[in-house]
N, C-alpha and C positions, 0 to 999 in steps of 0.2 A: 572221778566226775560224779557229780550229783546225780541218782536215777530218779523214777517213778517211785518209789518205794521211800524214799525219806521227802517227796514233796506231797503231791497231791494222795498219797494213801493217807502218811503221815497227820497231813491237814483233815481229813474226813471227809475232800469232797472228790473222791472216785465214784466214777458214774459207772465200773464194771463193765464197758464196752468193749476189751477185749486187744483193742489198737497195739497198745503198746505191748502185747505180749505175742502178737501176732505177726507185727516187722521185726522182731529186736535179732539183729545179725548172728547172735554166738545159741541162740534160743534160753536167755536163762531164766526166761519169764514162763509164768503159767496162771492160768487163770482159776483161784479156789473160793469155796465162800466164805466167808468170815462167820462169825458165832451169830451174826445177824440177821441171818439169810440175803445176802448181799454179795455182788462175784468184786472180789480185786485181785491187782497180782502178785503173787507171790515169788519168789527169789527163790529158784532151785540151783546155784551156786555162784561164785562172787563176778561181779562184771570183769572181764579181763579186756573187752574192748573198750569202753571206759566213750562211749560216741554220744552220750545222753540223747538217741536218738527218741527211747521211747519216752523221753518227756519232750521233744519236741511235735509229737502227733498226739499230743496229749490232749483236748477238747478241753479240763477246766485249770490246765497249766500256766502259770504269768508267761507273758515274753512272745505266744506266741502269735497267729495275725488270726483276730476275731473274726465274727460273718461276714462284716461287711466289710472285710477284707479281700475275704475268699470269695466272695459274692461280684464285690466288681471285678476281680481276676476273671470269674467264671462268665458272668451275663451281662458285664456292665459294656461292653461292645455290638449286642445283638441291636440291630435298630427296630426303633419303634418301642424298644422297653421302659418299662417304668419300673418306679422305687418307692418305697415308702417304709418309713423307721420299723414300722411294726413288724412288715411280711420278706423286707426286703426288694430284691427285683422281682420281676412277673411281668408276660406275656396277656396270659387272660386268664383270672379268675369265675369259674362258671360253678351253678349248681345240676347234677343229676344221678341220674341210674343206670345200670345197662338195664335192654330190652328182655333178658334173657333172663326168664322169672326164679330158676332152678339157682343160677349163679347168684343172684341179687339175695337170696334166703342165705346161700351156704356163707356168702362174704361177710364182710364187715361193711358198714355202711351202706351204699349204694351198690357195691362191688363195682366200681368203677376200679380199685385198685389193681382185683385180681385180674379183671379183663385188661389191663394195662401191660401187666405182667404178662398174658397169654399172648397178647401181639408180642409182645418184643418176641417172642420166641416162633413163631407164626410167620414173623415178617422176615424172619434171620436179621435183625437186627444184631438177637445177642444169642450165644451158646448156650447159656445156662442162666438161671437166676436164682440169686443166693437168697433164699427165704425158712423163716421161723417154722420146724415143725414139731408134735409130738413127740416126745421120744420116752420109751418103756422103763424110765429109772425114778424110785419115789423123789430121789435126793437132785434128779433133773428131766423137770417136766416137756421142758422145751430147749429145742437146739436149734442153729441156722446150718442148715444142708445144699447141698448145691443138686437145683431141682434143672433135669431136662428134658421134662417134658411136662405136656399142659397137665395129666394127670398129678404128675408131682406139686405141680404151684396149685393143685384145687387140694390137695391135702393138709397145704398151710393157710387154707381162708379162713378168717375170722379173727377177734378181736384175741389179743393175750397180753395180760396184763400180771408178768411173771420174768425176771432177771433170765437175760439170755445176751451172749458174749463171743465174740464173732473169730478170736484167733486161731483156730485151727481150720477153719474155713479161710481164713485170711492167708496161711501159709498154705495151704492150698493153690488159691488160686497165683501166686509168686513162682510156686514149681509145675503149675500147668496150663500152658498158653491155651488161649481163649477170649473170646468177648463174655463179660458178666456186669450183670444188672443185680445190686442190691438193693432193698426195701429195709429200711430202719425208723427209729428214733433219730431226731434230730442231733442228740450227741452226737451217736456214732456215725453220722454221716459226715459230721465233722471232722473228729480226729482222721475218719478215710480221706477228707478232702486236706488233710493237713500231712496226709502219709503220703499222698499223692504229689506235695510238693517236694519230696526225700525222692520218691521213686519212677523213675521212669518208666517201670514193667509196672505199680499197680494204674498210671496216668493210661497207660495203652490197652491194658485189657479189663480196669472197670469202667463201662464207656457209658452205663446211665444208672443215676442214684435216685430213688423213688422214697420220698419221706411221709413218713406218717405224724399227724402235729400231735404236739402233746402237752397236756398241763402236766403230769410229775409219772415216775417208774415207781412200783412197789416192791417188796423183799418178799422171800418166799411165803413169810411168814403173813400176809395179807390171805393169799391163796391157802393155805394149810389149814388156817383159822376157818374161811368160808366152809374149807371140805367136814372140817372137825366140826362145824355149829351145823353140818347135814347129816352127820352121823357119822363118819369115815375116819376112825385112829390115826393119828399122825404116821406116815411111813405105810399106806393103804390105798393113800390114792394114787389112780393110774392113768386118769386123762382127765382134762374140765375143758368144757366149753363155758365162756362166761357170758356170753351176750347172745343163747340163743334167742331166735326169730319164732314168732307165733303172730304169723297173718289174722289171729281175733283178735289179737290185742289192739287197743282204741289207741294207743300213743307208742312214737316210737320210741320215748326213753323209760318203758317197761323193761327193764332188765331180768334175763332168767339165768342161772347157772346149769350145766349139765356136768354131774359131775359121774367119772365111771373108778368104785374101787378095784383092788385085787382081783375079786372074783368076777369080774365082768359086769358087776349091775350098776345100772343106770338108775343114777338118782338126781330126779330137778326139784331147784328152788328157786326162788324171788331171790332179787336181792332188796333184804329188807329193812327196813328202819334203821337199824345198829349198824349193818355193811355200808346201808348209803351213806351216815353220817360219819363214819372211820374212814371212806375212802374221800371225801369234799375234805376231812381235815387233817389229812398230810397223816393218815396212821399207817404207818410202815412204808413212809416213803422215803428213797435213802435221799442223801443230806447233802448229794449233788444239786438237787430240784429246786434249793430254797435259793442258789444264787444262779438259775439258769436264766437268760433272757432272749431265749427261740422258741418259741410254741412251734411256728412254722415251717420249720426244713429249712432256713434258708440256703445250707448249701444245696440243698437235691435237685434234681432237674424238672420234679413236680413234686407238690407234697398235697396229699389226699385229707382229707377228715371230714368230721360227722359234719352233716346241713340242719342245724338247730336255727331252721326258719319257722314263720308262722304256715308256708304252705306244706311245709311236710313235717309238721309236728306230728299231724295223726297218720303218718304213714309208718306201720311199724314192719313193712319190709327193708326201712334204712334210704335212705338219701345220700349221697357227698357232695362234697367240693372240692374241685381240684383248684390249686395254684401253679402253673404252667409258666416255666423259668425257662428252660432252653427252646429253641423251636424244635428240633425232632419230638420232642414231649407234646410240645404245641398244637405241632402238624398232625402227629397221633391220634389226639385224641379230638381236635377239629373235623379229622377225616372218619372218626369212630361218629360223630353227629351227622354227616353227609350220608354216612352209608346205612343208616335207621338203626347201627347196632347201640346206642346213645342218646337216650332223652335228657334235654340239658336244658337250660336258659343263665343265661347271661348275671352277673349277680356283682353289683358295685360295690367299691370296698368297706364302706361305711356299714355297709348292708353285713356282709360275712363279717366284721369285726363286732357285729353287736351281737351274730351268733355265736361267736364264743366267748364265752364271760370268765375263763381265765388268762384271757388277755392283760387284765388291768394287774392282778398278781403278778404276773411274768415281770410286767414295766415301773407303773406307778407305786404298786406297793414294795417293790423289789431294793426300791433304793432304802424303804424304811429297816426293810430284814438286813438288808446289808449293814447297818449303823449296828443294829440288835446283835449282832455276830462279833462285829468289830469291837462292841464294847462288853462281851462275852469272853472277849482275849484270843479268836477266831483268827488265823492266817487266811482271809477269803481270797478268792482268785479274783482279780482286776476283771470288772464287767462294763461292757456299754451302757448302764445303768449307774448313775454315782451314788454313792451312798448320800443319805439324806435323813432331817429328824423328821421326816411327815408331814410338813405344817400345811401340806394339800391335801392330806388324807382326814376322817372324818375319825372321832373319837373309836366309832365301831370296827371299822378298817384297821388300827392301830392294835385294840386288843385283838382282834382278831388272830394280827401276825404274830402277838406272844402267846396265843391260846394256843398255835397251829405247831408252834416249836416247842410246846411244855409236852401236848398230844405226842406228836413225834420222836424227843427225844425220850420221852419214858417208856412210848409204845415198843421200841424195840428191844428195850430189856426188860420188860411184864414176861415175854418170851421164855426168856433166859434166867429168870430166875424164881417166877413160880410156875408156868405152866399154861396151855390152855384154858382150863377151867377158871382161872380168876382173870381171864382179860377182860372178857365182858364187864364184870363186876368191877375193875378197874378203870373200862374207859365208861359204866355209867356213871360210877363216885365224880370221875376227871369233867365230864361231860356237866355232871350238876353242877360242879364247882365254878363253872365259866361263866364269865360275868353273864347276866341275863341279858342284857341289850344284843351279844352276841347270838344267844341264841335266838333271841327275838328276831333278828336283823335274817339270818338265816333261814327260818320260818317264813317269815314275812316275804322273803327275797325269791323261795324257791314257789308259794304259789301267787304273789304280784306278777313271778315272770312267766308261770304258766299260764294263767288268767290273760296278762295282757297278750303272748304269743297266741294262742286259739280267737282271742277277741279279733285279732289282726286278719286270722285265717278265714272268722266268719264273713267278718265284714269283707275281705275279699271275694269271697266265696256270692255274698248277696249281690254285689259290684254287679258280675259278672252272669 
């Protein structure tokens, strides 16, 4: 029987979540990184059960039932809920913070996430919760641990934006009864919501999936790069923080890196011009991202991300929004607002869809990349998106999508076959080269949208 390993590896779009090497019955899976910095699985010897299980919890495998599949399984019976193509089901969408100024600095976003995570474990909801920590190896920065206690889940706050792959936590929790609460990417909440229809023991003891949305995953080599352009030899660095928080700063999408080598020193940067523009144009993003169409967890039972409203642009403690699919998620964090641990307001869908502006990517332009692929000679995974030639998309929209895959597909072997030192030099040559109307479009686009977002804030601000 056909495995993992001659479809979606074969094809290029393994997203390295770790699923299928973490249920597969005889263990012949393992999860390694490719020459690209990129995790898939690897075959450590021949399938003898032959159950093609781990292509059926496969997240971008044909054949098997999309989100809004899994999604009316999961929420489509709760009353009172709604739907919409974009986010799927939801309960209530709201934006805020915790109260708790210490946790709101060390989190990502508003730390609404981490405080989400501390109840469950607070309230015994759940035993444990599996979340992304540091871990002391150059070759891997970050791992998913199974954290029991509040101290452990404040050691995985903050934002990481670095390959991490869940199957030996995943057989873990198979041989050790418990209630567990995972936080991921919306893939991998996927293929768990698709393992979970193989498995009776992961349906009973993962009892709540907490998603963080996301436009695309990077490859080591994103991070390596940042550490190597702050001064840190490849194979030196020993921990980054990428989004830390500086309460002077006037806007909250000032981004700073903290990065720690070998020897212990701390060293911060900006993320600046070259980084911001490598990471908006898909530079070392793996090649799942380009046919994914979930920004927002729809399997999870809430899915968290950044509030890029006009009232909390200048807040650079961080803001979020939650999306609340189950009612226990609901009720959570409903009764987190009742008890002052929660400052929140209400926030219409229209309203959060225009806060994030890689919504239109994920949907509208997604059916053009898919044709682009198809007529690349690409075996692409069947998406809720159809392929299309564009003819709704604007001349700049269209180059954009072949600027975003010439970037991408050459950025990950600049790596691999001369080095650090000429990447730069390579994505400025790539960078000039791109038609001008895109970069004009991009220009234009990032201070039109700050200008009109602050103009919004004032003017609310004067209202009031």
């Amino acid at each position: 029987m056909t495995t993992i390993i001659e479809t979606t590896v074969k094809n290029g779009f393994c997203c390295g979540c770790g699923v299928c090497a973490g249920v597969c019955p005889s263990q012949n899976l393992a999860m390694d990184w490719n020459i690209y910095g990129e995790y898939n699985p690897v075959r450590l010897q021949d399938c003898k059960h032959e159950c093609g299980l781990c292509v059926t919890v496969c997240p971008f495998a044909d054949g098997n039932p999309n989100e809004d599949d899994l999604g009316k399984l999961l929420y489509g019976n709760i009353p009172q809920i709604h739907h919409r193509s974009e986010t799927g089901y939801f309960l209530s969408i709201r934006a805020g913070a915790v109260i708790n100024d210490a946790m709101r600095l060390r989190s990502a976003s508003g730390g609404l996430a981490t405080w989400f995570l501390d109840e469950l474990l607070r309230r015994d909801i759940v035993d444990a919760v599996i979340c992304v920590h540091h871990y002391d190896e150059p070759r891997k920065l970050f791992k998913f641990v199974v954290a029991r206690s509040i101290d452990a889940i404040h050691e995985g706050a903050g934002s990481v934006y670095y390959p991490v792959e869940i199957s030996e936590v995943l057989q873990y929790i198979r041989h050790n009864p418990g209630r567990y609460a995972i936080i991921g990417l919306p893939c991998l909440l996927k293929g768990l919501r698709l393992a979970q229809t193989k498995s009776v023991v992961l349906r009973e003891r993962i009892v709540m999936m907490v998603g963080l949305a996301c436009a695309n995953q990077k490859s080591t080599y994103f991070t390596r790069y940042a550490a190597w352009k702050a001064g840190i030899p490849d194979g030196e660095l020993a921990g980054i923080s990428y989004r830390k928080k500086n309460p002077e700063n006037s806007l909250a999408r000032f981004f700073t890196f903290q990065f720690r080598n070998s020897m212990g020193k701390v060293i911060t940067q900006k993320w600046d011009d070259e980084i911001g523009l490598m990471y908006h144009n898909r530079f070392c993003t793996i090649h799942s991202c380009d046919c994914c169409d979930d920004m927002f967890a729809e399997c999870a039972d809430v899915c968290f991300m950044d509030a890029w409203l006009p009232e909390y642009i200048c807040e650079p403690r961080g803001t979020s929004v939650w999306i609340a699919r189950s009612m226990m998620a609901n009720e959570l964090l409903i009764e987190g607002v009742a008890q002052g641990l929660i400052c929140d307001r209400e926030v219409n869908f229209e309203e959060m869809l225009a806060g994030q502006s890689s919504m239109r990517w994920k949907r509208e332009l997604l059916g053009y990349r898919l044709t682009l692929m198809h007529n690349a000679g690409e075996t692409v995974p069947t998406k809720r998106v159809v392929p299309t030639e564009g003819k709704i998309l604007s001349k700049l929209e269209k180059a954009r999508c072949k600027a975003a895959f010439e970037i991408q597909r050459d950025g990950k072997k600049i790596f691999v076959t001369s080095g650090y030192a000429e990447v730069g030099v390579w994505f400025s040559s790539v960078w000039n080269n791109v038609s001008w109307y895109v970069k004009l479009g991009r220009r234009v686009g990032k201070y039109y949208g700050m200008c009109v977002t602050l103009g919004k804030y004032f003017v609310s601000k004067w209202k009031n």
